[in-house]
C-alpha positions as CSV (number, residue, x, y, z in Angstrom):
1,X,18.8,-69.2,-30.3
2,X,21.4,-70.7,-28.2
3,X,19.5,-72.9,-25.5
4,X,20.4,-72.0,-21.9
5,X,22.4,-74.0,-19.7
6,X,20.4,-76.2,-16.8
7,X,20.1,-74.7,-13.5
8,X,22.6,-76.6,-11.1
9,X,21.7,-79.3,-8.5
10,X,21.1,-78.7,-5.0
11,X,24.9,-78.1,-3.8
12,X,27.1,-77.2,-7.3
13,X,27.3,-74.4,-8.9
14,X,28.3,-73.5,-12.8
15,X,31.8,-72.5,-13.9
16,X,32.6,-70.6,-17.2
17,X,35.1,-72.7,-19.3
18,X,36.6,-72.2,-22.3
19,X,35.8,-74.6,-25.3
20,X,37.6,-73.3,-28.0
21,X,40.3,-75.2,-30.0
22,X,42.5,-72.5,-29.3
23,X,42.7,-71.5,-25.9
24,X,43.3,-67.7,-24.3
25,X,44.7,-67.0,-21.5
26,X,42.2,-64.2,-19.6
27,X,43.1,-61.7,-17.6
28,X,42.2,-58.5,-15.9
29,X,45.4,-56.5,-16.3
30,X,46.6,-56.0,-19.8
31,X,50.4,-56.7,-20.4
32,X,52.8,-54.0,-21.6
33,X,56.2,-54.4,-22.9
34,X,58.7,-51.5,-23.3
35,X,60.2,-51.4,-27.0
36,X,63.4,-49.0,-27.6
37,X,64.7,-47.6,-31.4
38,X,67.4,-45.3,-32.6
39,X,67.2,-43.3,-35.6
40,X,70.2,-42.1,-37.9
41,X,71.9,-39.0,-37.6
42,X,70.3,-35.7,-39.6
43,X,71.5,-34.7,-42.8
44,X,71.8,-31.4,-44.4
45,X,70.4,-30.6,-48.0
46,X,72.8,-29.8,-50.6
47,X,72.5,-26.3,-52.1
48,X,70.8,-25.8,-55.0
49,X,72.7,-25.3,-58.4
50,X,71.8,-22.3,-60.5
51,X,69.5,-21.9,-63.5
52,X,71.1,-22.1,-66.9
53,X,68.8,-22.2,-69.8
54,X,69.7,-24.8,-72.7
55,X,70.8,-22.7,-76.3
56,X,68.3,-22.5,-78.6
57,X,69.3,-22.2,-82.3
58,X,73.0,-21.9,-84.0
59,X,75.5,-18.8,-83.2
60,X,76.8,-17.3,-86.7
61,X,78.7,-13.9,-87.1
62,X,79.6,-11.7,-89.5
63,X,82.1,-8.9,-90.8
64,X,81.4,-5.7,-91.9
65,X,83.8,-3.3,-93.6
66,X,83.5,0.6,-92.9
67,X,80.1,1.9,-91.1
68,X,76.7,0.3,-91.0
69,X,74.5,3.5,-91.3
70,X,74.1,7.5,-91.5
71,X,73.3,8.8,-88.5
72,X,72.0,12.4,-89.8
73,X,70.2,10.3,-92.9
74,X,68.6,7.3,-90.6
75,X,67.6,9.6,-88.0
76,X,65.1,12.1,-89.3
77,X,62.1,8.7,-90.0
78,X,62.9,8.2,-86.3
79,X,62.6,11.8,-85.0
80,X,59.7,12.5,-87.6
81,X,57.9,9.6,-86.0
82,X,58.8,10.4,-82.7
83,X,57.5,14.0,-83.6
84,X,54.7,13.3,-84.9
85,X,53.4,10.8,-82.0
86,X,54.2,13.0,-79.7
87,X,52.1,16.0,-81.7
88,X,49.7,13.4,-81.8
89,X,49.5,12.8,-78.1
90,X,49.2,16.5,-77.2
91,X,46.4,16.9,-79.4
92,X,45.0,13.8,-78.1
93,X,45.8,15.3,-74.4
94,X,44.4,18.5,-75.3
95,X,41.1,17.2,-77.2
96,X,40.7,15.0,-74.0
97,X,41.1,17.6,-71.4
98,X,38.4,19.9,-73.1
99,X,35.9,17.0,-73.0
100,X,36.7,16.9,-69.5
101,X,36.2,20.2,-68.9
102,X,32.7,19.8,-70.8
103,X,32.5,17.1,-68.9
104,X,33.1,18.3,-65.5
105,X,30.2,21.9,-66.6
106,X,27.7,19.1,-67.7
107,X,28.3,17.1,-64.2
108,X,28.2,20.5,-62.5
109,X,25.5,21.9,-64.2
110,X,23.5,18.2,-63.3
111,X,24.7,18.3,-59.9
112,X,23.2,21.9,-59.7
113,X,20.0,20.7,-61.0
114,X,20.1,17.1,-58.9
115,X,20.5,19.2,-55.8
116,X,18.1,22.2,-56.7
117,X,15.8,19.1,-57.2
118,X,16.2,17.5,-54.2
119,X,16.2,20.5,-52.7
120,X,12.6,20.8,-53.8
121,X,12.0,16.9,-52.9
122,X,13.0,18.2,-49.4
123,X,11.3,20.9,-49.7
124,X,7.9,18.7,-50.5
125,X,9.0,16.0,-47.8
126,X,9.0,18.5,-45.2
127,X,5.8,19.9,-45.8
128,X,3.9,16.8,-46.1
129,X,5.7,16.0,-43.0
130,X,4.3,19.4,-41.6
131,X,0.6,18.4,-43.1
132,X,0.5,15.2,-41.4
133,X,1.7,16.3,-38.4
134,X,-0.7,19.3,-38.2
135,X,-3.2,16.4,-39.4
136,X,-2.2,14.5,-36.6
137,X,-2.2,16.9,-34.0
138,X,-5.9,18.2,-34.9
139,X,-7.2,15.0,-35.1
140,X,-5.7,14.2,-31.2
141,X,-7.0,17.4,-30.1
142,X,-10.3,17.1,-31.6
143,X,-10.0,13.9,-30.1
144,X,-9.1,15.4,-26.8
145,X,-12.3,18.1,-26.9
146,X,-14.3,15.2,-27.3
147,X,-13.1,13.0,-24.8
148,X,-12.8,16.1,-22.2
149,X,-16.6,17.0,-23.6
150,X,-17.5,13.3,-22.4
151,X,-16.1,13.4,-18.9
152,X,-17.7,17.2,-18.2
153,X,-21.0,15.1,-19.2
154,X,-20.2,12.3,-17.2
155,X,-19.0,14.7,-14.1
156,X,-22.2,16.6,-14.5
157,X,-24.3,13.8,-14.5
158,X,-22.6,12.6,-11.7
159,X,-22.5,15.5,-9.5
160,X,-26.4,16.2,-10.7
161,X,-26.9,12.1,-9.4
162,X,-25.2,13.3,-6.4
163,X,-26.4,16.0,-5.3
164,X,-30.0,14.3,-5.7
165,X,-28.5,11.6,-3.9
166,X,-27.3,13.3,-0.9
167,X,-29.9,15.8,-0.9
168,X,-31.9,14.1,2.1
169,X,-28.4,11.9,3.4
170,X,-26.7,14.8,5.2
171,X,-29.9,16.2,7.3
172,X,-30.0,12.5,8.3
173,X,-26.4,11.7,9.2
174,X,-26.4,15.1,11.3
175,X,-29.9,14.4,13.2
176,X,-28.4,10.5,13.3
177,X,-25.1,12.1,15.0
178,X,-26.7,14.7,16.7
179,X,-29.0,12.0,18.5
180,X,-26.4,9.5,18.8
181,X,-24.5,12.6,20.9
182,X,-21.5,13.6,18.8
183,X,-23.3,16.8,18.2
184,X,-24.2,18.4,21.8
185,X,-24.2,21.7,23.9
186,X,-21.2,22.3,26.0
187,X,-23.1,24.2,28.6
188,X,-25.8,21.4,28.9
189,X,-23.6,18.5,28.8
190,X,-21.4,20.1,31.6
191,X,-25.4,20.2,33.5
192,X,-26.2,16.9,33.0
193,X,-22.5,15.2,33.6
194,X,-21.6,17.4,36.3
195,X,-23.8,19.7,38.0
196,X,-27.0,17.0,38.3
197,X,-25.1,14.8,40.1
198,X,-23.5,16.9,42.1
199,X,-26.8,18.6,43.2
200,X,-28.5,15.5,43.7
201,X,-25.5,13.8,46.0
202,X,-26.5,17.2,48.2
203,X,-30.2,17.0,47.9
204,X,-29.9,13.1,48.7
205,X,-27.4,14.0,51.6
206,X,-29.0,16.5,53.4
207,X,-32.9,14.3,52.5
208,X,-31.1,11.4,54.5
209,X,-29.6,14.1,57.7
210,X,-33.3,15.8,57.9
211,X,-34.5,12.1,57.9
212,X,-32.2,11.2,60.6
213,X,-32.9,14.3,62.7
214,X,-36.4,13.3,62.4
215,X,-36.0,9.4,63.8
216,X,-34.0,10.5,66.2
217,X,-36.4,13.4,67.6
218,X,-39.2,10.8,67.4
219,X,-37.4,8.1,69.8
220,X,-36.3,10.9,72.1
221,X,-40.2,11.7,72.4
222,X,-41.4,8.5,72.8
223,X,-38.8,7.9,75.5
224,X,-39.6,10.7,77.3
225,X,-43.3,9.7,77.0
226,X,-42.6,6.2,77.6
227,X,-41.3,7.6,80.8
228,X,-43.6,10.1,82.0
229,X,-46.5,7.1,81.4
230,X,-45.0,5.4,83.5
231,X,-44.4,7.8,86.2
232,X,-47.6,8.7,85.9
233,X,-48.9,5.1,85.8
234,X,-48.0,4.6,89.8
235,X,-50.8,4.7,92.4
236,X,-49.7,6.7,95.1
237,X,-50.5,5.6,98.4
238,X,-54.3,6.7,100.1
239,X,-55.9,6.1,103.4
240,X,-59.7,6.6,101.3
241,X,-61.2,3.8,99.6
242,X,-61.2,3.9,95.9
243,X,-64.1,2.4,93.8
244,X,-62.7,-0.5,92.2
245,X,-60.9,0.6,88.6
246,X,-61.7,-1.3,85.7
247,X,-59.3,-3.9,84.7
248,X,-57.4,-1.7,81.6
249,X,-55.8,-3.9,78.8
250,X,-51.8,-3.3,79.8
251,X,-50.8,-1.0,76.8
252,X,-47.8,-3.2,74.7
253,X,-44.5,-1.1,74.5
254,X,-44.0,0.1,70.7
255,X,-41.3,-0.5,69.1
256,X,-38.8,2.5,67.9
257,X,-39.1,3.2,64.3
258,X,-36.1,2.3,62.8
259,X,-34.6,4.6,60.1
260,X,-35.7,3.8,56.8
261,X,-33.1,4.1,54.0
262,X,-34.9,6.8,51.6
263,X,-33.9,6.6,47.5
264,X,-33.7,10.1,46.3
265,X,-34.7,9.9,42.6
266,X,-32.8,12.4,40.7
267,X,-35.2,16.1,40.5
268,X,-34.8,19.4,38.9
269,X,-33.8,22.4,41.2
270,X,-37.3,23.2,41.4
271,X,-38.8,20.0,42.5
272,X,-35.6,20.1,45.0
273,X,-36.8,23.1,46.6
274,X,-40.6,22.2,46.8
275,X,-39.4,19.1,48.3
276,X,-37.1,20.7,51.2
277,X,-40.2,23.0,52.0
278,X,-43.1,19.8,51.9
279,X,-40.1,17.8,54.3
280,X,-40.2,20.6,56.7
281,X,-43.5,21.3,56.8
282,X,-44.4,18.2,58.0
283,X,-41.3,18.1,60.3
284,X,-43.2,20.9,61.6
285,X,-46.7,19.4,61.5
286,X,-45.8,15.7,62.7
287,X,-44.0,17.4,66.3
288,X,-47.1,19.2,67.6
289,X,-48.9,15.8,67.0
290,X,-46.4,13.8,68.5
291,X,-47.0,16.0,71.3
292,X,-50.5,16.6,71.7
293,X,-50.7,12.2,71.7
294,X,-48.6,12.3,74.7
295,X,-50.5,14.7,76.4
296,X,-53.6,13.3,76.1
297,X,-52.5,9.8,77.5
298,X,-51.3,11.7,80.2
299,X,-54.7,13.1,81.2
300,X,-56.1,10.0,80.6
301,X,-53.6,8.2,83.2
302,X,-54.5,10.8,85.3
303,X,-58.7,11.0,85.3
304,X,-58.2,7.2,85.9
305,X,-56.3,7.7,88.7
């Protein structure tokens, strides 16, 4: 390992320099050069020369004299040959057309039978196919009954659970409505919510007017016997001696009643009417009384007198 340079003194720093033998100049920016060349002209290629095969063997000739052959003899080898080919080839022809046509009843006959076969394979296909299905379908609807079977069990069970559920719940959320007042009588709720008050307002009204009649016809009374005491009260003058009177306690003033505010508690028709009658009854009552007091202090002023 190459060991590190020192760390500089207070005040230098280190600068990178080359100590190769050979020294390179560096740079940041490469240097290019432009470089020009010219080719030589294009030249056509020469055509081709033709084929000639080199000679093989030596040439010789010869000289006949008069013809070479018989035509009529030298002919009948070549047409018997040519005859007997062709012969030959018809029979072959012939020979290979009826094993075609052998062939061709055999493939039709095999064809008839592969397809009367499959025809039967189809045949079998289709009703296994059929079995299954039918298999398939009576097994999902016996699978259906039962199912439906289980939920008529469970509804009847349920209802049954139901039923003896709700048995005492509907008496009780009726009386529970029927006292909570959702279930009422029109004719009696019109009563209570309108007539009642209405009447007792009245009753309450004309309690408070007979009350008022009544205070004010007990300090008209008293005024007037208030008054008539003290008319009465005067000595009028006399020549006659008079025994001595007894000194008499001065009688104190009462004061009027003041009108008491009355409460009408709420009453049925009835009670209403018994209560009219017992308020002027004693209407009637108290008046002679009221009377008959202020009568009697009257005679009394007077046998003093």
């Amino acid at each position: 390992m190459r060991p590190k340079t020192p760390e500089p003194v207070e005040g230098r720093e280190h600068v990178q320099v080359q100590t190769e033998l050979y020294l390179e100049e560096i740079s940041d920016r490469i240097i290019e050069v432009d470089v020009e060349c010219q080719t030589d002209a294009f030249l056509d290629r020469p055509p081709s020369p033709f084929f000639i095969p080199a000679k093989t063997g030596k040439d010789v000739a010869t000289q006949l004299a008069g013809e070479l052959f018989d035509f009529d003899i030298e002919v009948k080898p070549i047409l018997e040959v040519l005859i007997g080919k062709t012969v030959e080839q018809a029979l072959l022809e012939v020979m290979e057309e009826e094993e075609l046509a052998q062939l061709w009843a055999h493939q039709r006959a095999y064809a008839e039978l592969r397809n009367a076969e499959l025809a039967e394979v189809q045949r079998l296909e289709e009703q296994d196919r059929r079995y299954r299905e039918e298999k398939e379908r009576r097994r999902r609807q016996h699978m259906q009954m039962l199912k439906k079977q289980k939920e008529t069990a469970e509804k009847i069970a349920a209802q049954a659970f139901a039923k003896h559920y709700l048995a005492d719940l509907i008496p009780s959320v009726f009386n529970n409505l029927r006292e909570g007042g959702f279930f009422y009588d029109p004719i009696e709720r019109d009563i209570e919510t309108e007539f009642l008050p209405w009447l007792m307002t009245e009753v309450e009204e004309e309690l408070q007017g007979k009350v008022l009649a009544r205070i004010m016809l007990d300090s008209l009374i008293r005024t007037v016997v208030e008054n008539r005491l003290e008319v009465f009260s005067r000595k009028p003058p006399s020549d006659q001696p008079q025994p001595p009177e007894e000194p008499q306690p001065p009688e104190e003033p009462q004061p009027p009643e003041e009108a008491k505010p009355t409460y009408a508690e709420p009453q049925m028709v009835g009670e209403t009417d018994a209560t009219d009658q017992a308020v002027t009854e004693k209407e009637e009552t108290d008046q002679p009384v009221t009377v008959q007091q202020s009568s009697q202090r009257m005679s009394f002023q007077l046998e003093l007198e």
